[in-house]
C-alpha positions as CSV (number, residue, x, y, z in Angstrom):
1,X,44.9,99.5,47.3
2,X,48.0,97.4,47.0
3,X,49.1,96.1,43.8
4,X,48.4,92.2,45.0
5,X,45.1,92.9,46.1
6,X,44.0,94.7,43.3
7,X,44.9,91.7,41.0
8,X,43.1,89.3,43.4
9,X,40.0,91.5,43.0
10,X,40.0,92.0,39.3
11,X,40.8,87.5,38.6
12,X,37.8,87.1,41.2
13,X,35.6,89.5,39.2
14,X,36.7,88.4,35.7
15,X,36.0,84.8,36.6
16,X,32.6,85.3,38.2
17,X,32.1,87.3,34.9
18,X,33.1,84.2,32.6
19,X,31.2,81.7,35.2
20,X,28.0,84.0,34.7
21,X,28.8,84.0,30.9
22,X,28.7,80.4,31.3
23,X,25.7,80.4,32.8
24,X,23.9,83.1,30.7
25,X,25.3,82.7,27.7
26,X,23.3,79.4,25.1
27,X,25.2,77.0,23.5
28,X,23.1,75.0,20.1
29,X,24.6,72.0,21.7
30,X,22.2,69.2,23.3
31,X,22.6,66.2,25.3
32,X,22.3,62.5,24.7
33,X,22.4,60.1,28.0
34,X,21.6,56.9,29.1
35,X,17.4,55.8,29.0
36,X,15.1,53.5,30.8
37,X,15.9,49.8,29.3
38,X,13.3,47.5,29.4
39,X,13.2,43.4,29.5
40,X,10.3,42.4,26.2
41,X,10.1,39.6,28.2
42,X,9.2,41.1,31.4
43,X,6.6,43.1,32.2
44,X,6.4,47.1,32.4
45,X,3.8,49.1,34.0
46,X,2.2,46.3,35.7
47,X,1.6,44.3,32.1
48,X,3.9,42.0,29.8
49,X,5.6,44.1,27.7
50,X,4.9,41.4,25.0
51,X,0.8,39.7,24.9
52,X,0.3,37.1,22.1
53,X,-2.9,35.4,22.1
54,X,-4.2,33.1,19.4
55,X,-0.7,30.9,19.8
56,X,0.6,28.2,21.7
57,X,3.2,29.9,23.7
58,X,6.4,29.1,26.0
59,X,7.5,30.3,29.4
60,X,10.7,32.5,29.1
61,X,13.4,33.2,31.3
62,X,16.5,36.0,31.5
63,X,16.8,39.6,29.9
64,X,16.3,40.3,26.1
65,X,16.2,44.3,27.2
66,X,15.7,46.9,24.7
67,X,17.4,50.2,25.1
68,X,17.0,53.7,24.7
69,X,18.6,57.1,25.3
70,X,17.3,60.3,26.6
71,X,18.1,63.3,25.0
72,X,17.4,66.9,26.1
73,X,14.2,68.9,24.6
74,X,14.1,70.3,21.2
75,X,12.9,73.8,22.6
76,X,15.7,73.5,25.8
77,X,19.0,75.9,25.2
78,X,21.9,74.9,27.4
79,X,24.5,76.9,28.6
80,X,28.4,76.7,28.2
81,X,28.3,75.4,31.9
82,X,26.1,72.6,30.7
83,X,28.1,71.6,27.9
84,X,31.2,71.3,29.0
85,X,30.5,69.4,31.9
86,X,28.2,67.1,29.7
87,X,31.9,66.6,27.6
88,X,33.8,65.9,30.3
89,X,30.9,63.4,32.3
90,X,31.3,59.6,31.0
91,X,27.6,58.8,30.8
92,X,26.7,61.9,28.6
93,X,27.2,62.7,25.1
94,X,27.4,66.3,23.8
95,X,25.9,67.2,20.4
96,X,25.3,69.8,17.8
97,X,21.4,70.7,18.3
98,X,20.9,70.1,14.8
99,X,21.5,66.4,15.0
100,X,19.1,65.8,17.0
101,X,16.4,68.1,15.7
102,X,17.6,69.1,12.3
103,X,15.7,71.9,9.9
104,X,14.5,73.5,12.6
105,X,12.3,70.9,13.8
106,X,10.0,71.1,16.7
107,X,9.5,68.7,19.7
108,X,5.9,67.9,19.1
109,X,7.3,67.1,15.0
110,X,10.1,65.1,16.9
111,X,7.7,63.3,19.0
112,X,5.0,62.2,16.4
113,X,8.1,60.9,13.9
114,X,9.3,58.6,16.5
115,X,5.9,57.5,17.6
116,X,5.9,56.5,13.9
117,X,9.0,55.1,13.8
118,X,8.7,53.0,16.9
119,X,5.1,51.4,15.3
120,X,6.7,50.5,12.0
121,X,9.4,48.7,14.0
122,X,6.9,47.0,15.9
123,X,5.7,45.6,12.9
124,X,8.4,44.4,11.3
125,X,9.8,42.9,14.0
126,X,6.5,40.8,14.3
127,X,7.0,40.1,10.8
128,X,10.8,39.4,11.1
129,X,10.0,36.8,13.9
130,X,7.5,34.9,12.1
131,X,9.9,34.6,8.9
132,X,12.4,33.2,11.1
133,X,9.5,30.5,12.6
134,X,8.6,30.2,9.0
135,X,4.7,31.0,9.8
136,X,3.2,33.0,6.8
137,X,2.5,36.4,7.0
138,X,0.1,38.1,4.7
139,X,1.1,41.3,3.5
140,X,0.6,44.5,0.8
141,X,1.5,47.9,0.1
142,X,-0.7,50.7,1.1
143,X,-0.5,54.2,0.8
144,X,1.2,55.7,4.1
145,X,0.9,59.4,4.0
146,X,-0.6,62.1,1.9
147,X,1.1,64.7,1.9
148,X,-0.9,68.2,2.2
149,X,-2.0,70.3,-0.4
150,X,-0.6,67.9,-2.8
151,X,-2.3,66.4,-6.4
152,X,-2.9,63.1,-4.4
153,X,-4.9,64.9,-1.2
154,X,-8.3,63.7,-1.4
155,X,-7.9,61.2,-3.7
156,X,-5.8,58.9,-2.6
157,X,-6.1,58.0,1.5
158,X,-3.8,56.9,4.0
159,X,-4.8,52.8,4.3
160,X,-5.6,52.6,0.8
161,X,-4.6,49.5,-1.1
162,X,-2.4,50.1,-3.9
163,X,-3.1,47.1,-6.4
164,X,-1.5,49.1,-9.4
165,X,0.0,51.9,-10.8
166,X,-0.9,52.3,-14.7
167,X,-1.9,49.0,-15.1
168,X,1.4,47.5,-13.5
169,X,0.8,45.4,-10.6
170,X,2.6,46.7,-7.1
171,X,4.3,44.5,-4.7
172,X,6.5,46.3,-2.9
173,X,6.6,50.2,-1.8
174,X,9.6,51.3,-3.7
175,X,7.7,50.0,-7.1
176,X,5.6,52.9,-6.5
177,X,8.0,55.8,-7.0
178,X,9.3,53.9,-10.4
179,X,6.1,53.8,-12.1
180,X,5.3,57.4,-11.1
181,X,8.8,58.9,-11.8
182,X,8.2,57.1,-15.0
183,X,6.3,60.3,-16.4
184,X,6.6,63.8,-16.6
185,X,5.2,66.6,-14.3
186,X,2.0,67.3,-15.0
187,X,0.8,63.7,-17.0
188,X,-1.5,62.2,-15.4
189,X,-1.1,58.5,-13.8
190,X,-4.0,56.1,-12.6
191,X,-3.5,54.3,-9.1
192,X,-5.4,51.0,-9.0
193,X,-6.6,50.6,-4.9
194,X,-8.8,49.1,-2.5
195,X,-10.1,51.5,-0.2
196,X,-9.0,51.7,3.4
197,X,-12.7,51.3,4.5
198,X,-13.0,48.2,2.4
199,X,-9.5,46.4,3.6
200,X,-10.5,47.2,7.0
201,X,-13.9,45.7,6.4
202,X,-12.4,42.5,4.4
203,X,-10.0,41.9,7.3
204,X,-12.5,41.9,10.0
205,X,-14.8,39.2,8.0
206,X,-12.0,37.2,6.9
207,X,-12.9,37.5,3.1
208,X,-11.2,38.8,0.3
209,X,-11.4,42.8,-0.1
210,X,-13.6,43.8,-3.2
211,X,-14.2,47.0,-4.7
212,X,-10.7,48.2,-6.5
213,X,-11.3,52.2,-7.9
214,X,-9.2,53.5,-10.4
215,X,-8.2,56.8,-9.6
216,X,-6.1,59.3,-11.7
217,X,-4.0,61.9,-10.8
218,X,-1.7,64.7,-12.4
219,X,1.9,64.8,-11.1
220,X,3.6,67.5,-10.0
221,X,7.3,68.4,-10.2
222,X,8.8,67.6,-6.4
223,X,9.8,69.5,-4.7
224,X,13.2,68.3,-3.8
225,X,15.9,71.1,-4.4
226,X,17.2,70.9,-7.9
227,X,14.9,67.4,-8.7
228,X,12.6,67.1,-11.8
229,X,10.5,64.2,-11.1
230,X,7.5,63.5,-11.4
231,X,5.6,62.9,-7.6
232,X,1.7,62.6,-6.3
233,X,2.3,63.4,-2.6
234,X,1.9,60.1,-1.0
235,X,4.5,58.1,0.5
236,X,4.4,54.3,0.3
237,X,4.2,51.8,2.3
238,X,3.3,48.0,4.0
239,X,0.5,46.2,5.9
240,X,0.6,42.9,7.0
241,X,-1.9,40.3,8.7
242,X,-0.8,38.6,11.2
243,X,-2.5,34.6,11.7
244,X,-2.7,35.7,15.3
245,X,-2.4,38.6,17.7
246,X,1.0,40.3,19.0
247,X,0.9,43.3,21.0
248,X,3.5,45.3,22.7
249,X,2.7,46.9,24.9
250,X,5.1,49.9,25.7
251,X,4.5,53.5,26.2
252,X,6.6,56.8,25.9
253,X,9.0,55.2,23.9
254,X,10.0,56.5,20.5
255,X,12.2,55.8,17.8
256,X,12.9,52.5,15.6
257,X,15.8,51.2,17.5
258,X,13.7,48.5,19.6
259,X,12.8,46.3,16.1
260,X,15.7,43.9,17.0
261,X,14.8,43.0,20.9
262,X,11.0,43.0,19.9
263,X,11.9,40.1,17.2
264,X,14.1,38.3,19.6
265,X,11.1,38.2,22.4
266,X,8.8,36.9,20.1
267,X,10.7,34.4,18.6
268,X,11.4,33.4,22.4
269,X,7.9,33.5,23.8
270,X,6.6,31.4,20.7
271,X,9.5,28.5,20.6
272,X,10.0,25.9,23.8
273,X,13.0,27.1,25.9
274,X,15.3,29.7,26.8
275,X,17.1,32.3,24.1
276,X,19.3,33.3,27.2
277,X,19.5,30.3,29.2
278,X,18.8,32.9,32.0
279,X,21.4,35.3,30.7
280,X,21.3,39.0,31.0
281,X,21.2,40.1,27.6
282,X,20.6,43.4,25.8
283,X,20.8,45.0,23.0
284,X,19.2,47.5,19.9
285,X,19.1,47.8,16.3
286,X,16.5,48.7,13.6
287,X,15.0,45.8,11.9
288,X,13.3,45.3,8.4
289,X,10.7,42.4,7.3
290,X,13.5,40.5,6.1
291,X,15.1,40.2,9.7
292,X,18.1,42.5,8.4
293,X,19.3,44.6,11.4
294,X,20.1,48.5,10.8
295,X,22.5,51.1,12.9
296,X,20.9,53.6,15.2
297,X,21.8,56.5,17.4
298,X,23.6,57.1,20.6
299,X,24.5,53.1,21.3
300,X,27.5,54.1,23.7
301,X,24.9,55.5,25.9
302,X,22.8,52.2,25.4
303,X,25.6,50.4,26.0
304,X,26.1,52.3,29.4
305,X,22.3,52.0,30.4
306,X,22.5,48.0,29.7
307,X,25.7,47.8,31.7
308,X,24.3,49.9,34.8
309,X,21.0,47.5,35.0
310,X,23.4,44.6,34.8
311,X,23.2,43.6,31.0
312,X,26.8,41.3,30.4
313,X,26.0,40.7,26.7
314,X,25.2,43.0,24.2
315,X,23.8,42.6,20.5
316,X,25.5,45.5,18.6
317,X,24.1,46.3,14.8
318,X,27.2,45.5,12.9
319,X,27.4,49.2,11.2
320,X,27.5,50.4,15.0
321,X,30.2,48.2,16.2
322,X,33.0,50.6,16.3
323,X,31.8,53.5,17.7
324,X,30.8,51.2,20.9
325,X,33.6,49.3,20.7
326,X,35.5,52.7,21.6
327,X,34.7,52.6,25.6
328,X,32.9,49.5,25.9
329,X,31.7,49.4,29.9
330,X,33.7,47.3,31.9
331,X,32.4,43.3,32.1
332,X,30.4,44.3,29.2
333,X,30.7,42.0,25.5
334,X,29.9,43.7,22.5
335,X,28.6,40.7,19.6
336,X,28.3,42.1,16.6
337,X,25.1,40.7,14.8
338,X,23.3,41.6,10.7
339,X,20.6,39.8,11.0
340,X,18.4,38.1,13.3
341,X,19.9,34.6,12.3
342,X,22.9,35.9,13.7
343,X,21.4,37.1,16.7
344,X,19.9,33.8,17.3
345,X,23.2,32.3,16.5
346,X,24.6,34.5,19.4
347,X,22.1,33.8,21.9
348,X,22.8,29.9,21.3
349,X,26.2,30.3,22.2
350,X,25.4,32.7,25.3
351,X,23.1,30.2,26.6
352,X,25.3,27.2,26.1
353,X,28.1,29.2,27.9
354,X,30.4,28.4,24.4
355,X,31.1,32.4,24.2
356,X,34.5,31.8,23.0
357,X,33.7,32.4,19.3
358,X,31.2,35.1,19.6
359,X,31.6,37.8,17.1
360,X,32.8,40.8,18.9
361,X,32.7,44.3,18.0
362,X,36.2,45.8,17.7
363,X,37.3,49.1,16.7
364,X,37.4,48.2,13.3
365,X,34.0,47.7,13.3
Protein backbone atom coordinates (compact mmCIF):
# COMPACT_ATOMS: atom_id res chain seq x y z
CA UNK A 1 0.00 0.00 0.00
CA UNK A 2 1.64 3.21 -0.85
CA UNK A 3 2.98 5.34 1.83
CA UNK A 4 0.18 8.30 1.05
CA UNK A 5 -2.49 6.09 1.22
CA UNK A 6 -1.68 4.40 4.22
CA UNK A 7 -1.53 7.81 6.08
CA UNK A 8 -4.89 8.82 4.58
CA UNK A 9 -6.31 5.57 5.98
CA UNK A 10 -4.82 5.63 9.43
CA UNK A 11 -6.00 10.02 9.91
CA UNK A 12 -9.61 8.72 8.65
CA UNK A 13 -9.58 5.94 11.23
CA UNK A 14 -7.99 7.82 14.04
CA UNK A 15 -10.58 10.60 13.59
CA UNK A 16 -13.67 8.43 13.38
CA UNK A 17 -12.06 6.95 16.57
CA UNK A 18 -11.92 10.46 18.39
CA UNK A 19 -15.49 11.41 16.77
CA UNK A 20 -16.91 8.07 18.33
CA UNK A 21 -14.97 8.94 21.56
CA UNK A 22 -16.77 12.05 21.32
CA UNK A 23 -19.77 10.55 21.03
CA UNK A 24 -19.27 7.68 23.56
CA UNK A 25 -17.35 9.04 25.89
CA UNK A 26 -19.59 11.45 29.08
CA UNK A 27 -18.70 14.64 29.96
CA UNK A 28 -20.11 15.95 33.97
CA UNK A 29 -20.88 19.06 32.07
CA UNK A 30 -24.65 20.28 31.49
CA UNK A 31 -26.39 22.84 29.57
CA UNK A 32 -28.18 26.05 30.37
CA UNK A 33 -30.28 27.68 27.30
CA UNK A 34 -32.77 30.03 26.67
CA UNK A 35 -36.69 29.12 28.30
CA UNK A 36 -40.25 29.90 27.57
CA UNK A 37 -40.88 33.77 28.75
CA UNK A 38 -44.13 34.65 29.66
CA UNK A 39 -46.09 38.24 29.74
CA UNK A 40 -47.83 38.34 33.90
CA UNK A 41 -49.94 40.35 32.15
CA UNK A 42 -51.11 38.19 29.49
CA UNK A 43 -52.55 35.20 29.59
CA UNK A 44 -50.91 31.51 29.41
CA UNK A 45 -52.70 28.37 28.82
CA UNK A 46 -55.81 29.86 27.86
CA UNK A 47 -56.06 31.90 31.51
CA UNK A 48 -54.43 35.37 32.90
CA UNK A 49 -51.41 34.54 34.22
CA UNK A 50 -52.31 36.95 37.03
CA UNK A 51 -56.41 36.69 38.61
CA UNK A 52 -57.11 39.20 41.52
CA UNK A 53 -60.49 39.32 42.74
CA UNK A 54 -61.78 41.12 45.85
CA UNK A 55 -60.05 44.54 44.17
CA UNK A 56 -60.89 47.23 42.02
CA UNK A 57 -58.57 46.60 39.19
CA UNK A 58 -57.16 48.38 35.92
CA UNK A 59 -56.82 47.31 32.29
CA UNK A 60 -53.02 46.85 31.38
CA UNK A 61 -51.22 47.04 28.36
CA UNK A 62 -47.48 45.93 26.92
CA UNK A 63 -45.05 43.13 28.17
CA UNK A 64 -43.81 42.87 31.88
CA UNK A 65 -42.36 39.07 30.80
CA UNK A 66 -40.77 36.89 33.24
CA UNK A 67 -37.99 34.67 32.08
CA UNK A 68 -36.55 31.45 32.54
CA UNK A 69 -33.87 29.03 31.33
CA UNK A 70 -33.87 25.52 30.47
CA UNK A 71 -31.32 23.39 31.53
CA UNK A 72 -30.62 19.79 30.66
CA UNK A 73 -31.80 16.74 33.19
CA UNK A 74 -30.07 15.94 36.30
CA UNK A 75 -29.91 12.12 35.33
CA UNK A 76 -28.80 13.19 31.40
CA UNK A 77 -24.82 12.61 30.70
CA UNK A 78 -23.61 14.47 27.59
CA UNK A 79 -20.95 13.70 25.51
CA UNK A 80 -17.73 15.59 24.47
CA UNK A 81 -19.65 16.21 21.09
CA UNK A 82 -22.32 17.88 23.08
CA UNK A 83 -20.29 20.06 24.99
CA UNK A 84 -18.20 21.55 22.88
CA UNK A 85 -20.65 22.43 20.44
CA UNK A 86 -22.79 23.81 23.42
CA UNK A 87 -19.32 26.23 23.98
CA UNK A 88 -19.05 27.29 20.80
CA UNK A 89 -23.19 27.90 20.13
CA UNK A 90 -24.21 31.61 21.29
CA UNK A 91 -27.50 30.74 22.85
CA UNK A 92 -26.11 27.92 25.10
CA UNK A 93 -24.18 27.92 28.22
CA UNK A 94 -21.92 25.02 29.18
CA UNK A 95 -21.57 24.02 32.87
CA UNK A 96 -20.06 21.88 35.44
CA UNK A 97 -22.92 19.33 36.37
CA UNK A 98 -22.43 20.09 39.80
CA UNK A 99 -23.69 23.58 39.54
CA UNK A 100 -26.68 22.76 38.61
CA UNK A 101 -27.41 19.76 40.66
CA UNK A 102 -24.82 19.84 43.41
CA UNK A 103 -24.26 16.85 46.27
CA UNK A 104 -25.42 14.58 44.06
CA UNK A 105 -28.85 15.75 43.87
CA UNK A 106 -31.57 14.08 42.05
CA UNK A 107 -34.14 15.61 39.51
CA UNK A 108 -37.19 14.77 41.37
CA UNK A 109 -35.10 16.67 44.67
CA UNK A 110 -34.35 19.47 41.91
CA UNK A 111 -37.81 19.69 40.91
CA UNK A 112 -39.66 19.81 44.34
CA UNK A 113 -36.95 22.71 45.64
CA UNK A 114 -37.88 24.90 42.77
CA UNK A 115 -41.55 24.23 43.07
CA UNK A 116 -40.72 25.60 46.53
CA UNK A 117 -38.86 28.21 45.51
CA UNK A 118 -41.07 29.54 42.77
CA UNK A 119 -44.22 29.65 45.68
CA UNK A 120 -42.24 31.59 48.23
CA UNK A 121 -41.52 34.06 45.36
CA UNK A 122 -45.03 34.19 44.61
CA UNK A 123 -45.66 35.34 47.92
CA UNK A 124 -43.46 37.86 48.36
CA UNK A 125 -43.95 39.41 45.40
CA UNK A 126 -47.65 39.76 46.44
CA UNK A 127 -46.44 41.10 49.52
CA UNK A 128 -43.77 43.32 47.89
CA UNK A 129 -46.50 44.86 45.58
CA UNK A 130 -48.83 45.75 48.28
CA UNK A 131 -45.98 47.50 50.40
CA UNK A 132 -45.31 49.51 47.49
CA UNK A 133 -49.37 50.42 47.25
CA UNK A 134 -49.10 50.84 50.88
CA UNK A 135 -52.16 48.26 51.55
CA UNK A 136 -51.50 46.27 54.84
CA UNK A 137 -50.56 42.97 54.79
CA UNK A 138 -50.98 40.74 57.75
CA UNK A 139 -48.25 38.43 58.41
CA UNK A 140 -46.30 35.85 60.97
CA UNK A 141 -43.72 33.32 61.29
CA UNK A 142 -44.64 29.72 61.01
CA UNK A 143 -42.66 26.69 61.09
CA UNK A 144 -41.70 25.73 57.40
CA UNK A 145 -40.17 22.28 57.47
CA UNK A 146 -39.50 19.52 59.88
CA UNK A 147 -36.89 18.02 59.20
CA UNK A 148 -36.94 13.99 59.58
CA UNK A 149 -36.03 11.96 62.28
CA UNK A 150 -35.17 15.08 64.08
CA UNK A 151 -36.06 16.14 68.06
CA UNK A 152 -38.77 18.52 66.53
CA UNK A 153 -40.64 15.67 64.29
CA UNK A 154 -43.97 15.22 65.77
CA UNK A 155 -44.04 17.87 67.80
CA UNK A 156 -43.76 20.73 66.06
CA UNK A 157 -45.77 20.79 62.36
CA UNK A 158 -45.25 22.42 59.24
CA UNK A 159 -48.08 25.57 59.50
CA UNK A 160 -47.54 25.88 63.04
CA UNK A 161 -47.58 29.37 64.51
CA UNK A 162 -44.59 30.16 66.35
CA UNK A 163 -45.71 32.90 68.98
CA UNK A 164 -42.46 32.30 71.11
CA UNK A 165 -39.44 30.69 71.83
CA UNK A 166 -38.69 30.43 75.79
CA UNK A 167 -40.91 33.06 76.60
CA UNK A 168 -39.42 35.58 73.99
CA UNK A 169 -41.89 36.76 71.57
CA UNK A 170 -40.95 35.93 67.61
CA UNK A 171 -41.40 38.20 64.84
CA UNK A 172 -39.30 37.34 62.29
CA UNK A 173 -37.84 33.83 61.07
CA UNK A 174 -34.27 34.38 61.77
CA UNK A 175 -35.29 35.17 65.64
CA UNK A 176 -35.87 31.58 65.74
CA UNK A 177 -32.43 30.21 65.25
CA UNK A 178 -31.06 32.90 67.99
CA UNK A 179 -33.15 31.80 70.74
CA UNK A 180 -32.48 28.11 70.00
CA UNK A 181 -28.63 28.52 69.35
CA UNK A 182 -28.92 30.23 72.60
CA UNK A 183 -28.50 26.77 74.52
CA UNK A 184 -26.54 23.86 74.42
CA UNK A 185 -27.17 20.41 72.73
CA UNK A 186 -29.24 18.55 74.56
CA UNK A 187 -31.22 21.45 76.91
CA UNK A 188 -34.35 21.52 76.37
CA UNK A 189 -36.28 24.74 74.81
CA UNK A 190 -40.16 25.48 74.84
CA UNK A 191 -41.74 26.77 71.46
CA UNK A 192 -44.95 28.83 72.19
CA UNK A 193 -47.44 28.08 68.80
CA UNK A 194 -50.81 28.07 67.40
CA UNK A 195 -51.50 25.01 65.66
CA UNK A 196 -51.71 24.78 61.90
CA UNK A 197 -55.27 23.36 62.19
CA UNK A 198 -56.23 26.28 64.40
CA UNK A 199 -54.62 29.22 62.07
CA UNK A 200 -56.22 27.64 59.25
CA UNK A 201 -59.52 27.57 61.06
CA UNK A 202 -59.05 31.31 62.46
CA UNK A 203 -58.34 32.46 58.87
CA UNK A 204 -61.29 30.98 57.26
CA UNK A 205 -63.79 32.64 60.04
CA UNK A 206 -62.01 35.85 60.12
CA UNK A 207 -61.37 35.68 63.98
CA UNK A 208 -58.42 35.74 65.96
CA UNK A 209 -56.62 32.12 66.24
CA UNK A 210 -56.92 30.76 69.95
CA UNK A 211 -55.38 27.84 71.46
CA UNK A 212 -51.38 28.60 71.81
CA UNK A 213 -49.54 25.00 73.19
CA UNK A 214 -46.33 25.10 74.73
CA UNK A 215 -44.33 22.56 73.50
CA UNK A 216 -40.77 21.54 74.69
CA UNK A 217 -38.09 20.04 72.97
CA UNK A 218 -34.36 18.83 73.50
CA UNK A 219 -31.85 20.15 71.05
CA UNK A 220 -29.52 18.30 69.27
CA UNK A 221 -25.99 19.17 68.12
CA UNK A 222 -26.45 20.04 64.05
CA UNK A 223 -25.31 18.52 62.06
CA UNK A 224 -23.37 21.00 59.99
CA UNK A 225 -19.62 19.77 59.53
CA UNK A 226 -17.45 21.00 62.31
CA UNK A 227 -20.74 23.25 63.95
CA UNK A 228 -21.73 22.88 67.74
CA UNK A 229 -25.05 24.46 67.91
CA UNK A 230 -27.76 23.79 69.34
CA UNK A 231 -30.83 22.93 66.52
CA UNK A 232 -34.61 21.32 66.72
CA UNK A 233 -34.98 20.30 63.04
CA UNK A 234 -37.42 22.83 61.75
CA UNK A 235 -36.66 25.49 59.44
CA UNK A 236 -38.43 28.84 59.80
CA UNK A 237 -40.42 30.72 58.03
CA UNK A 238 -43.52 33.45 56.95
CA UNK A 239 -47.28 33.47 56.23
CA UNK A 240 -49.06 36.30 55.29
CA UNK A 241 -52.96 37.30 54.67
CA UNK A 242 -53.62 38.93 51.99
CA UNK A 243 -57.04 41.65 52.31
CA UNK A 244 -57.96 40.09 48.94
CA UNK A 245 -57.16 37.26 46.53
CA UNK A 246 -53.97 37.08 44.05
CA UNK A 247 -53.34 34.09 42.12
CA UNK A 248 -50.84 33.27 39.56
CA UNK A 249 -51.53 31.11 37.73
CA UNK A 250 -48.43 29.43 36.04
CA UNK A 251 -47.46 25.92 35.66
CA UNK A 252 -44.06 23.97 35.10
CA UNK A 253 -42.22 26.69 36.13
CA UNK A 254 -39.60 26.50 38.93
CA UNK A 255 -37.16 28.47 40.66
CA UNK A 256 -37.49 32.00 42.50
CA UNK A 257 -36.30 34.14 39.76
CA UNK A 258 -39.94 35.34 38.64
CA UNK A 259 -40.61 37.38 42.26
CA UNK A 260 -39.64 40.69 40.48
CA UNK A 261 -42.02 40.50 37.21
CA UNK A 262 -44.81 38.95 39.54
CA UNK A 263 -44.59 42.32 41.74
CA UNK A 264 -44.44 44.57 38.79
CA UNK A 265 -47.81 42.93 37.31
CA UNK A 266 -49.53 43.37 40.34
CA UNK A 267 -48.65 46.62 41.12
CA UNK A 268 -49.79 47.27 37.26
CA UNK A 269 -53.13 45.43 37.27
CA UNK A 270 -54.06 47.17 40.67
CA UNK A 271 -53.03 51.05 39.80
CA UNK A 272 -54.91 53.07 36.71
CA UNK A 273 -52.56 53.08 33.69
CA UNK A 274 -49.84 51.64 31.91
CA UNK A 275 -46.24 50.53 33.70
CA UNK A 276 -44.99 50.18 30.00
CA UNK A 277 -46.84 52.61 28.17
CA UNK A 278 -47.25 49.64 25.69
CA UNK A 279 -43.53 48.83 25.90
CA UNK A 280 -41.96 45.48 25.58
CA UNK A 281 -40.45 44.98 28.67
CA UNK A 282 -38.75 41.98 30.49
CA UNK A 283 -36.96 41.11 33.05
CA UNK A 284 -35.99 38.61 36.41
CA UNK A 285 -34.74 38.79 39.78
CA UNK A 286 -35.60 37.24 43.24
CA UNK A 287 -37.63 39.43 45.46
CA UNK A 288 -38.06 39.57 49.28
CA UNK A 289 -41.18 41.16 51.33
CA UNK A 290 -39.31 44.26 51.55
CA UNK A 291 -39.32 44.72 47.59
CA UNK A 292 -35.41 44.16 47.61
CA UNK A 293 -34.49 42.47 44.32
CA UNK A 294 -31.84 39.42 44.48
CA UNK A 295 -29.29 37.88 41.58
CA UNK A 296 -30.26 34.65 39.96
CA UNK A 297 -28.85 32.14 37.46
CA UNK A 298 -28.19 31.92 33.85
CA UNK A 299 -29.56 35.77 32.97
CA UNK A 300 -27.45 35.85 29.69
CA UNK A 301 -29.61 33.20 28.51
CA UNK A 302 -32.75 35.23 29.87
CA UNK A 303 -31.50 37.94 28.26
CA UNK A 304 -31.38 36.05 24.88
CA UNK A 305 -34.92 34.54 25.34
CA UNK A 306 -36.41 38.22 26.01
CA UNK A 307 -34.57 39.54 23.03
CA UNK A 308 -35.76 36.62 20.56
CA UNK A 309 -39.62 37.29 21.66
CA UNK A 310 -38.97 40.91 21.11
CA UNK A 311 -38.34 42.23 24.71
CA UNK A 312 -36.22 45.94 24.07
CA UNK A 313 -35.92 46.65 27.81
CA UNK A 314 -34.60 44.63 30.30
CA UNK A 315 -34.71 44.87 34.29
CA UNK A 316 -31.41 43.38 35.42
CA UNK A 317 -30.88 42.53 39.37
CA UNK A 318 -28.08 44.95 40.09
CA UNK A 319 -25.55 41.97 41.43
CA UNK A 320 -26.25 40.44 37.88
CA UNK A 321 -25.40 43.39 35.81
CA UNK A 322 -22.03 42.49 34.62
CA UNK A 323 -22.14 39.20 33.66
CA UNK A 324 -25.13 40.31 31.09
CA UNK A 325 -23.66 43.31 30.31
CA UNK A 326 -20.81 40.95 28.66
CA UNK A 327 -22.86 40.11 25.25
CA UNK A 328 -25.94 42.06 25.80
CA UNK A 329 -28.31 41.04 22.49
CA UNK A 330 -28.20 43.45 19.95
CA UNK A 331 -31.22 46.41 20.39
CA UNK A 332 -31.48 45.03 23.78
CA UNK A 333 -31.04 47.75 27.14
CA UNK A 334 -29.92 46.33 30.24
CA UNK A 335 -31.37 48.87 33.42
CA UNK A 336 -29.98 47.92 36.32
CA UNK A 337 -32.68 48.00 39.24
CA UNK A 338 -32.34 46.99 43.61
CA UNK A 339 -35.49 47.32 44.44
CA UNK A 340 -38.85 47.53 43.14
CA UNK A 341 -38.90 51.45 43.56
CA UNK A 342 -36.30 51.43 41.13
CA UNK A 343 -38.01 49.27 38.93
CA UNK A 344 -40.98 51.38 38.93
CA UNK A 345 -38.66 54.37 38.56
CA UNK A 346 -37.45 52.57 35.32
CA UNK A 347 -40.71 51.74 33.84
CA UNK A 348 -41.76 55.57 34.28
CA UNK A 349 -39.03 56.65 32.23
CA UNK A 350 -39.63 53.70 29.52
CA UNK A 351 -43.12 54.69 29.22
CA UNK A 352 -42.51 58.42 28.95
CA UNK A 353 -39.87 57.61 26.20
CA UNK A 354 -37.21 59.78 28.67
CA UNK A 355 -34.71 56.61 28.48
CA UNK A 356 -31.87 58.85 28.41
CA UNK A 357 -30.96 58.51 32.15
CA UNK A 358 -31.79 54.97 32.70
CA UNK A 359 -29.45 53.02 34.76
CA UNK A 360 -27.67 50.66 32.54
CA UNK A 361 -25.82 47.73 33.36
CA UNK A 362 -22.16 47.91 32.27
CA UNK A 363 -19.41 45.66 32.71
CA UNK A 364 -18.54 46.96 35.94
CA UNK A 365 -21.59 45.96 37.18
Amino acid sequence: MPRRTATMLASTLMLIALLCAGVLIPVPYAEMSPGPTVNTLGEHDGEPVLQISGRTTYPTDGHLNMTTVRVTSADYRMNLVEAVYGWLAHDSKIVPHDTLYPDGKTEEQSTQENAEEFSQSQESAKVAALKELGIPVKSWVIVSTVVKDSPAEGKLHAGDVIKAVDGTAVKQPADVAKLVTKHKPGQKTVFTVVPAKEQAAAEKAHRTPTGTQDVTITTKTSDDSGAERAVVGISAGTDHTFPFTIDIKLADVGGPSAGLMFALGIYDKLTPGNLTGGRFVAGTGTIDDNGTVGPIGGVEMKTVGARSKGARYFLTPADNCAAAAKDTPSGLTLVKVKTIGDALGALKDIRSGDTADLPKCTTMG
